[in-house]
C-alpha positions as CSV (number, residue, x, y, z in Angstrom):
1,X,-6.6,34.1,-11.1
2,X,-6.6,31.0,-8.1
3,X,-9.6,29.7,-10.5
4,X,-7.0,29.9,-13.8
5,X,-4.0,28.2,-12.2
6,X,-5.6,25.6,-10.2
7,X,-8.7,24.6,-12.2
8,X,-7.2,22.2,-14.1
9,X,-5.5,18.7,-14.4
10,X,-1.9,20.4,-14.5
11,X,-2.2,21.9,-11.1
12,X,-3.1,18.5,-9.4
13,X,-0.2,16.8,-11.3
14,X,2.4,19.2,-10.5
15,X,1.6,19.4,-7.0
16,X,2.0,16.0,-6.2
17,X,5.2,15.8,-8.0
18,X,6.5,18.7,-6.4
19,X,5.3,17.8,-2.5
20,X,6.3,13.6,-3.6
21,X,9.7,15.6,-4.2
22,X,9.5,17.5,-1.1
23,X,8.9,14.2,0.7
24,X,11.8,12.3,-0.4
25,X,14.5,15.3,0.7
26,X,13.2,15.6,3.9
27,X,13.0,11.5,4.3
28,X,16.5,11.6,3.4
29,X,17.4,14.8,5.7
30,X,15.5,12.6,8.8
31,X,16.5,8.9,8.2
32,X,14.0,8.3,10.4
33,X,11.7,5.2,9.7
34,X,8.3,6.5,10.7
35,X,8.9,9.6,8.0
36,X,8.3,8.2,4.7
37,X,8.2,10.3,1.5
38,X,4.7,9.6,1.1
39,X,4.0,11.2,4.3
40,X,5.6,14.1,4.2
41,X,3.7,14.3,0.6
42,X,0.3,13.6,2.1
43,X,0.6,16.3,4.7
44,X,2.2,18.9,2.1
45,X,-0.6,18.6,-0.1
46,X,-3.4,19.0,2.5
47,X,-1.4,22.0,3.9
48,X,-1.1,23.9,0.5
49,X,-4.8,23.0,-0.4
50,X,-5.8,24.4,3.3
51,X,-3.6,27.9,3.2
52,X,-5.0,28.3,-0.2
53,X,-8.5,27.4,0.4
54,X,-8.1,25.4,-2.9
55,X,-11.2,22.8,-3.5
56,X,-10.4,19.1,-3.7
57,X,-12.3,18.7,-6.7
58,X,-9.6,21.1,-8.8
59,X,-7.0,19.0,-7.5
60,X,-8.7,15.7,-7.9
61,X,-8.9,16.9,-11.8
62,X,-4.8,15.9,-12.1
63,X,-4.8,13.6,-9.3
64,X,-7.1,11.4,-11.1
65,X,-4.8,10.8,-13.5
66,X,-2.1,10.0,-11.4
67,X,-4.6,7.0,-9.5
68,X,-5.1,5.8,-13.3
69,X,-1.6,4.7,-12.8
70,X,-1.7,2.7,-10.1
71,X,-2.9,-0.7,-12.1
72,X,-0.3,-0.6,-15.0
73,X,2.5,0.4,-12.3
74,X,0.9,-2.7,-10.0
75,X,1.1,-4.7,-12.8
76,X,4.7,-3.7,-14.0
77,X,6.3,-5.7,-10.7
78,X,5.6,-7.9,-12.7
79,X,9.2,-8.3,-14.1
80,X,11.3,-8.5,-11.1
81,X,9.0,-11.5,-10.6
82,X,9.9,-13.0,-14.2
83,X,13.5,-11.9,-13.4
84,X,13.4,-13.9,-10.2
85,X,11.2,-16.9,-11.9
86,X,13.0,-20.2,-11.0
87,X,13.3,-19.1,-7.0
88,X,9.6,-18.9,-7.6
89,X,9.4,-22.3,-9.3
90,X,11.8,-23.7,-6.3
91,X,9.4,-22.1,-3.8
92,X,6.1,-22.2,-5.3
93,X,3.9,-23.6,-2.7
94,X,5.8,-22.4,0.5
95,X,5.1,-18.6,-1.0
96,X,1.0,-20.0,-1.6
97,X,0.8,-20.6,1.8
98,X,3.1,-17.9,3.4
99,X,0.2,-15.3,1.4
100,X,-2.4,-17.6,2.8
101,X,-1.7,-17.5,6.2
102,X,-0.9,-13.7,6.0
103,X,-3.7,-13.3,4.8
104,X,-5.5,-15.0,7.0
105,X,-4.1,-13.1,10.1
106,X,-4.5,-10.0,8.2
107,X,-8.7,-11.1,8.2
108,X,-8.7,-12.3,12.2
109,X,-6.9,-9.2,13.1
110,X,-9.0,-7.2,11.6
111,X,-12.0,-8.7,12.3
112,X,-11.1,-9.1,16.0
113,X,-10.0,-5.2,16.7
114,X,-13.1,-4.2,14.4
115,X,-15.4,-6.1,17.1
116,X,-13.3,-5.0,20.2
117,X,-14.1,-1.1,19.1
118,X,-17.8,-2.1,18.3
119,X,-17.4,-0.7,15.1
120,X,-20.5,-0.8,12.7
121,X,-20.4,-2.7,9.6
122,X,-19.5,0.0,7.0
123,X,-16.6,0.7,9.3
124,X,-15.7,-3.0,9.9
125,X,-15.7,-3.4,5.5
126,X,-13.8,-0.4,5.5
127,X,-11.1,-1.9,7.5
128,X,-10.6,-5.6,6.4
129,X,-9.4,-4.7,3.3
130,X,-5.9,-3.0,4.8
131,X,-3.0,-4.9,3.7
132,X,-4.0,-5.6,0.0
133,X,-3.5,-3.2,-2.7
134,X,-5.3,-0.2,-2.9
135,X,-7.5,-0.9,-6.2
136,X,-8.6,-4.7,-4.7
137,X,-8.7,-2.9,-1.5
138,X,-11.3,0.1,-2.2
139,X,-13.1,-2.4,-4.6
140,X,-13.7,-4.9,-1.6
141,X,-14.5,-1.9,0.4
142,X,-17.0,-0.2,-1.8
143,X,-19.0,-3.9,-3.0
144,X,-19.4,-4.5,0.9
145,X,-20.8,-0.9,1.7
146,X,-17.6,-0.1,3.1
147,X,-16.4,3.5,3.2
148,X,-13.6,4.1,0.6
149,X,-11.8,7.6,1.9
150,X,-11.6,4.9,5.4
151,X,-10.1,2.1,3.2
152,X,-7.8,4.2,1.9
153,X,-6.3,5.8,4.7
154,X,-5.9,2.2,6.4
155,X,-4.4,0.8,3.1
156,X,-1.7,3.8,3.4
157,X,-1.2,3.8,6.9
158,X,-0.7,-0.6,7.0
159,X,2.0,0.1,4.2
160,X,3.8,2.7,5.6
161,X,3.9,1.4,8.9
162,X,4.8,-2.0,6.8
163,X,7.4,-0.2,5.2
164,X,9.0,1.6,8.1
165,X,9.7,-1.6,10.3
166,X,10.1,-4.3,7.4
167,X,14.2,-4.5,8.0
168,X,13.7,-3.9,11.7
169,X,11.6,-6.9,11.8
170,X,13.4,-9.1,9.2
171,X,16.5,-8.7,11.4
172,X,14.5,-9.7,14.8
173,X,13.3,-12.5,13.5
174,X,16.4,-13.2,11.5
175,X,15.1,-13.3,8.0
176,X,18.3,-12.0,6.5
177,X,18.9,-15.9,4.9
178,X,15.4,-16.4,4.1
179,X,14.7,-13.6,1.5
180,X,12.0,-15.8,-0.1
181,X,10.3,-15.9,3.7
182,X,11.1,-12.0,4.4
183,X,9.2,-11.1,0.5
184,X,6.5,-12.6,1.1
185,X,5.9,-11.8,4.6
186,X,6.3,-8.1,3.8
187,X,3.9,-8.3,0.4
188,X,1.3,-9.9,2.5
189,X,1.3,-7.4,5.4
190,X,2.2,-4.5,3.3
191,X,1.4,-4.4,0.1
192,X,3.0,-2.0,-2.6
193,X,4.4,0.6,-0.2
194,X,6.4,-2.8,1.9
195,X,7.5,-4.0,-1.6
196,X,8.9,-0.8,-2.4
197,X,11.0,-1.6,0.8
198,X,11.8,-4.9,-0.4
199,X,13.0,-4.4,-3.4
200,X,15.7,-2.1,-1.6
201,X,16.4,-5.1,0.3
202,X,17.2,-7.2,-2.4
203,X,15.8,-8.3,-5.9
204,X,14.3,-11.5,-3.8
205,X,13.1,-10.4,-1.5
206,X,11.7,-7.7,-3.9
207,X,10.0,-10.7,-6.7
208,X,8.7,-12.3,-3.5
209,X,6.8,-9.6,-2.1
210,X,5.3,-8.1,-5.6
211,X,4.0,-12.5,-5.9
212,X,2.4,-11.7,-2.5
213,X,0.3,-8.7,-3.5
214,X,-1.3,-10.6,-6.2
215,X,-2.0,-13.8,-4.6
216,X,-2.9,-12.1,-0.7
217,X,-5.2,-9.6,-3.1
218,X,-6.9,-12.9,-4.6
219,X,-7.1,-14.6,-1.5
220,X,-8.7,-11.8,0.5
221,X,-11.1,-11.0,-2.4
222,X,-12.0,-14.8,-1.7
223,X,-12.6,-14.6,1.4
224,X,-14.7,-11.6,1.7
225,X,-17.2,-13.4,-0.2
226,X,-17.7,-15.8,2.4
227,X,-17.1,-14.0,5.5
Protein backbone atom coordinates (compact mmCIF):
# COMPACT_ATOMS: atom_id res chain seq x y z
CA UNK A 1 0.00 0.00 0.00
CA UNK A 2 3.19 2.66 1.09
CA UNK A 3 4.61 1.33 -2.42
CA UNK A 4 1.00 2.57 -4.25
CA UNK A 5 0.69 5.94 -2.68
CA UNK A 6 4.20 7.04 -2.69
CA UNK A 7 5.71 5.51 -5.82
CA UNK A 8 4.87 8.02 -7.96
CA UNK A 9 5.36 11.72 -9.22
CA UNK A 10 2.12 12.87 -7.32
CA UNK A 11 3.36 11.90 -3.93
CA UNK A 12 6.56 14.07 -4.30
CA UNK A 13 4.52 16.96 -5.71
CA UNK A 14 1.97 17.04 -3.09
CA UNK A 15 4.21 16.83 -0.35
CA UNK A 16 6.13 19.71 -1.08
CA UNK A 17 3.17 21.72 -1.54
CA UNK A 18 1.69 20.67 1.41
CA UNK A 19 5.06 21.06 3.94
CA UNK A 20 5.92 24.64 1.56
CA UNK A 21 2.26 25.36 2.98
CA UNK A 22 3.09 24.26 6.32
CA UNK A 23 6.15 26.47 6.18
CA UNK A 24 4.63 29.62 5.39
CA UNK A 25 1.90 29.40 8.56
CA UNK A 26 4.32 28.65 10.87
CA UNK A 27 6.71 31.61 9.39
CA UNK A 28 3.90 33.78 9.81
CA UNK A 29 2.93 32.29 13.44
CA UNK A 30 6.94 33.01 14.46
CA UNK A 31 7.84 36.32 12.66
CA UNK A 32 11.03 35.43 13.38
CA UNK A 33 13.74 36.08 10.75
CA UNK A 34 15.90 33.01 10.93
CA UNK A 35 12.46 30.74 10.34
CA UNK A 36 11.86 30.97 6.71
CA UNK A 37 9.07 28.99 4.89
CA UNK A 38 11.55 27.10 3.13
CA UNK A 39 13.01 25.86 6.27
CA UNK A 40 10.32 24.79 7.95
CA UNK A 41 9.54 22.96 4.42
CA UNK A 42 12.96 21.33 4.26
CA UNK A 43 12.80 19.93 7.67
CA UNK A 44 9.01 18.74 7.17
CA UNK A 45 9.89 16.78 4.35
CA UNK A 46 12.90 14.99 5.75
CA UNK A 47 10.82 14.25 8.87
CA UNK A 48 7.82 12.65 6.95
CA UNK A 49 10.23 10.75 4.60
CA UNK A 50 12.19 9.45 7.95
CA UNK A 51 8.84 8.42 10.14
CA UNK A 52 7.83 6.72 7.04
CA UNK A 53 10.89 5.13 5.98
CA UNK A 54 9.90 6.45 2.45
CA UNK A 55 13.01 6.22 -0.15
CA UNK A 56 14.23 9.48 -1.66
CA UNK A 57 14.08 8.10 -5.05
CA UNK A 58 9.97 7.90 -4.86
CA UNK A 59 9.94 11.32 -3.83
CA UNK A 60 12.59 12.55 -6.19
CA UNK A 61 10.00 11.05 -8.95
CA UNK A 62 7.63 14.51 -8.22
CA UNK A 63 10.28 16.60 -6.96
CA UNK A 64 12.01 16.41 -10.14
CA UNK A 65 9.51 18.10 -11.73
CA UNK A 66 9.21 20.75 -9.38
CA UNK A 67 13.40 21.54 -9.96
CA UNK A 68 12.35 21.55 -13.83
CA UNK A 69 10.84 24.82 -12.66
CA UNK A 70 13.45 26.53 -11.37
CA UNK A 71 14.85 28.03 -14.95
CA UNK A 72 11.55 29.29 -16.43
CA UNK A 73 10.63 30.80 -12.82
CA UNK A 74 14.43 32.27 -12.77
CA UNK A 75 13.90 33.58 -15.95
CA UNK A 76 10.27 35.04 -15.29
CA UNK A 77 12.01 37.97 -12.94
CA UNK A 78 12.58 38.90 -15.76
CA UNK A 79 9.59 41.38 -15.95
CA UNK A 80 9.94 43.32 -12.80
CA UNK A 81 13.25 44.04 -14.51
CA UNK A 82 11.47 45.32 -17.83
CA UNK A 83 8.94 47.00 -15.55
CA UNK A 84 11.73 48.76 -13.75
CA UNK A 85 13.84 49.34 -17.16
CA UNK A 86 14.82 53.06 -17.29
CA UNK A 87 16.22 52.93 -13.43
CA UNK A 88 18.24 50.27 -15.06
CA UNK A 89 19.23 52.48 -18.05
CA UNK A 90 19.95 55.43 -15.36
CA UNK A 91 22.08 53.00 -13.34
CA UNK A 92 23.53 50.67 -15.71
CA UNK A 93 27.13 50.56 -14.93
CA UNK A 94 26.92 51.36 -11.02
CA UNK A 95 24.65 47.94 -10.90
CA UNK A 96 27.78 46.14 -13.41
CA UNK A 97 30.04 46.86 -10.88
CA UNK A 98 28.02 46.57 -7.61
CA UNK A 99 27.53 42.51 -9.07
CA UNK A 100 31.21 42.66 -9.79
CA UNK A 101 32.54 43.44 -6.63
CA UNK A 102 29.88 41.18 -4.87
CA UNK A 103 30.94 38.83 -6.68
CA UNK A 104 34.17 39.20 -6.18
CA UNK A 105 33.98 39.11 -2.30
CA UNK A 106 31.64 36.30 -2.60
CA UNK A 107 34.99 34.32 -4.52
CA UNK A 108 37.71 35.74 -1.71
CA UNK A 109 35.40 34.78 0.99
CA UNK A 110 35.02 31.62 -0.04
CA UNK A 111 38.19 30.91 -1.11
CA UNK A 112 39.73 32.23 2.14
CA UNK A 113 37.37 30.21 4.78
CA UNK A 114 37.76 27.09 2.20
CA UNK A 115 41.67 27.32 2.89
CA UNK A 116 41.41 28.27 6.71
CA UNK A 117 39.33 24.70 7.20
CA UNK A 118 41.86 22.91 4.87
CA UNK A 119 39.21 21.71 2.95
CA UNK A 120 40.00 19.44 -0.16
CA UNK A 121 39.26 20.57 -3.50
CA UNK A 122 35.86 18.85 -4.22
CA UNK A 123 34.79 20.52 -0.97
CA UNK A 124 36.38 23.91 -1.85
CA UNK A 125 34.26 23.66 -5.65
CA UNK A 126 31.46 22.73 -3.68
CA UNK A 127 31.50 25.85 -1.85
CA UNK A 128 32.45 28.85 -4.23
CA UNK A 129 29.55 28.59 -5.97
CA UNK A 130 27.20 29.81 -2.85
CA UNK A 131 25.60 32.94 -3.60
CA UNK A 132 24.66 32.39 -7.40
CA UNK A 133 21.60 30.61 -8.39
CA UNK A 134 21.16 27.22 -7.81
CA UNK A 135 21.23 25.83 -11.68
CA UNK A 136 24.72 28.06 -12.44
CA UNK A 137 25.57 27.04 -9.01
CA UNK A 138 25.41 23.11 -9.12
CA UNK A 139 26.57 23.40 -12.78
CA UNK A 140 29.88 25.18 -11.62
CA UNK A 141 29.98 22.72 -8.94
CA UNK A 142 29.56 19.58 -10.84
CA UNK A 143 32.20 20.78 -14.06
CA UNK A 144 34.89 21.49 -11.22
CA UNK A 145 34.35 17.96 -9.43
CA UNK A 146 32.59 19.66 -6.91
CA UNK A 147 29.93 17.81 -4.79
CA UNK A 148 26.39 18.89 -5.77
CA UNK A 149 24.03 17.70 -2.57
CA UNK A 150 27.21 20.21 -0.74
CA UNK A 151 26.40 23.07 -3.35
CA UNK A 152 23.14 22.92 -2.74
CA UNK A 153 22.84 23.06 0.84
CA UNK A 154 25.32 26.17 0.72
CA UNK A 155 23.28 27.85 -2.06
CA UNK A 156 20.09 27.43 0.39
CA UNK A 157 21.62 28.18 3.50
CA UNK A 158 23.57 31.78 1.84
CA UNK A 159 19.92 32.63 0.61
CA UNK A 160 18.10 32.13 3.55
CA UNK A 161 20.52 33.59 5.70
CA UNK A 162 20.52 36.48 2.83
CA UNK A 163 17.02 36.64 3.18
CA UNK A 164 16.58 36.78 6.91
CA UNK A 165 18.89 39.82 7.59
CA UNK A 166 18.51 41.67 4.09
CA UNK A 167 16.19 44.69 5.85
CA UNK A 168 18.20 44.38 9.03
CA UNK A 169 21.19 45.12 7.11
CA UNK A 170 19.67 47.70 4.55
CA UNK A 171 18.58 49.68 7.59
CA UNK A 172 22.26 49.56 9.36
CA UNK A 173 23.82 50.63 6.59
CA UNK A 174 21.05 52.95 5.62
CA UNK A 175 20.10 51.74 2.20
CA UNK A 176 16.46 52.79 2.65
CA UNK A 177 17.18 55.74 -0.22
CA UNK A 178 19.35 53.79 -2.25
CA UNK A 179 17.03 50.90 -3.42
CA UNK A 180 19.10 50.51 -6.58
CA UNK A 181 22.29 49.94 -4.00
CA UNK A 182 20.16 47.69 -1.49
CA UNK A 183 18.85 45.27 -4.92
CA UNK A 184 21.75 44.65 -6.04
CA UNK A 185 23.63 44.09 -2.96
CA UNK A 186 21.03 41.54 -1.86
CA UNK A 187 20.93 39.71 -5.57
CA UNK A 188 24.60 39.37 -5.36
CA UNK A 189 24.88 37.93 -1.92
CA UNK A 190 21.71 36.12 -2.07
CA UNK A 191 20.43 35.06 -4.97
CA UNK A 192 16.68 34.06 -5.67
CA UNK A 193 15.70 33.38 -2.04
CA UNK A 194 17.21 37.44 -1.12
CA UNK A 195 15.23 38.64 -4.13
CA UNK A 196 12.21 37.15 -3.00
CA UNK A 197 12.94 39.48 0.07
CA UNK A 198 13.42 42.31 -2.10
CA UNK A 199 10.82 42.39 -4.05
CA UNK A 200 8.84 42.71 -0.61
CA UNK A 201 10.89 45.59 -0.16
CA UNK A 202 9.98 47.36 -3.01
CA UNK A 203 9.58 46.80 -6.95
CA UNK A 204 13.35 48.46 -7.07
CA UNK A 205 14.79 47.06 -5.06
CA UNK A 206 13.02 43.90 -6.33
CA UNK A 207 14.25 44.61 -10.53
CA UNK A 208 17.60 45.32 -9.02
CA UNK A 209 18.30 42.27 -7.31
CA UNK A 210 16.69 39.73 -10.07
CA UNK A 211 19.63 42.08 -12.60
CA UNK A 212 22.12 40.79 -10.04
CA UNK A 213 21.48 37.10 -10.21
CA UNK A 214 22.02 37.09 -13.81
CA UNK A 215 25.01 39.22 -14.10
CA UNK A 216 26.81 37.82 -10.47
CA UNK A 217 25.80 34.10 -12.13
CA UNK A 218 27.82 35.27 -15.35
CA UNK A 219 30.52 36.82 -13.58
CA UNK A 220 31.23 33.86 -11.25
CA UNK A 221 30.88 31.36 -14.16
CA UNK A 222 33.81 33.66 -15.50
CA UNK A 223 35.76 33.43 -12.97
CA UNK A 224 35.77 29.86 -12.13
CA UNK A 225 37.42 29.35 -15.32
CA UNK A 226 40.31 31.07 -14.38
CA UNK A 227 40.66 30.55 -10.87
Amino acid sequence: MKELICNNAVFGIALCALTWQAGLWVAAKAKHPLVHPLVVAIALAVAALAAFDIPLEWFRQGADYLDMLLLPATAALGLSVWRQRQVLKENFWPVVLGCAAGALTNAFVATGLCRLLALDASLANSVLPHSVTPPIAIALSEAGGGVPAVTTLCVLFTGIVGAAFAPLLVRIFRLEEHPVAAGVAIGSASHAIGTGRAMEMGQVQGAMSSVAIGVAGILTTLMSLVW
